[in-house]
N, C-alpha and C positions, 0 to 999 in steps of 0.2 A: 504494500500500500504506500509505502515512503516515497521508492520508484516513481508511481505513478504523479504525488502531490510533486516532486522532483522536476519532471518533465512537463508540467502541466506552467509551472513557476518558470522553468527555460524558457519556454515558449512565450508565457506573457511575458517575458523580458525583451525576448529576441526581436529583432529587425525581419523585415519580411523575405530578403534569404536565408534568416537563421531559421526562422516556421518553417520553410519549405527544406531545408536539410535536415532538421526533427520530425518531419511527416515521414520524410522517405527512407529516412532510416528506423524510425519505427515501426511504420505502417509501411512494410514491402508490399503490398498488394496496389497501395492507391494509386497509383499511375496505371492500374489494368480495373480501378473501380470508373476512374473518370475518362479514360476509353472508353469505357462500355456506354458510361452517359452520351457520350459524344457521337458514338455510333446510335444510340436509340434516337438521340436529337436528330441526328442528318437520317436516317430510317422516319422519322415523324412528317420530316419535313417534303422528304420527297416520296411519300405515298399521299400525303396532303394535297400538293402539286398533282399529281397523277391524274387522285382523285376530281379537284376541284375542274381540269383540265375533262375529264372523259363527260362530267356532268354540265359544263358549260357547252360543249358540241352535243349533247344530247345523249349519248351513247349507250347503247346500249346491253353491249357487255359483249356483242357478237364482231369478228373481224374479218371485214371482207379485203380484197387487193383491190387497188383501185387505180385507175391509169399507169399504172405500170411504174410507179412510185416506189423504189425500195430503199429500205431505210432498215439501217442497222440500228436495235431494239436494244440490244447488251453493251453496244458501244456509248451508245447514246445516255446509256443506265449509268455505266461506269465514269464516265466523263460527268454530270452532271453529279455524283455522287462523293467524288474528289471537289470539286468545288463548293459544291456543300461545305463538307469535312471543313477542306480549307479556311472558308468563311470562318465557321464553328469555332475554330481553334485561334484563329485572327482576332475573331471578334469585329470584323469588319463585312458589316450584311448591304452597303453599298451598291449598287449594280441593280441588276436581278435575280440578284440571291432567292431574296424571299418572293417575288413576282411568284405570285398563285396561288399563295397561301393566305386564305381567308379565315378558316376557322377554327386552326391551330393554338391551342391554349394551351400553356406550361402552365403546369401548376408544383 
């Protein structure tokens, strides 16, 4: 229990590299806990997008080919999903990051 009151007192001491070199050496996981946030964030955001996007054209749910238009669907995912990220990590939602995203609510 000393320990704990020990490092609790570092921290409210420490400057905001010293928090972050007490997080990461005690708490080995946190950097794969706020990944995971960061991935379900950019996952929120572009099934949002998707979404709001299949409901504004009306859509149906069904996929026809149409004028001989192809377009790469995984590529399109993965590029758009690193950008995301990007942003996420930036903290810089400028551009159209966020374009399409209407009713996306953190809580």
């Amino acid at each position: 229990m000393v320990a704990k009151a020990s490092i609790i007192k570092n921290y409210a001491k420490a400057d905001a590299a010293g928090k972050v070199d007490i997080i990461c050496k005690n708490y080995s996981n946190f950097i794969g806990i706020v990944d995971g946030y960061t991935e379900g964030l950019c996952y929120m955001i572009e099934n949002e997008k998707a979404y709001n996007r299949k409901q504004s054209r009306g859509d149906l749910g069904v996929r026809v080919q149409t004028s001989g238009m192809h377009s790469d669907i995984t590529a399109d995912t993965a590029i758009n999903n690193v950008i995301t990220k990007e942003a996420i990590i930036a903290c810089d939602f400028s551009g159209d990051v966020l374009d399409g995203v209407w009713r996306l609510q953190l809580q």
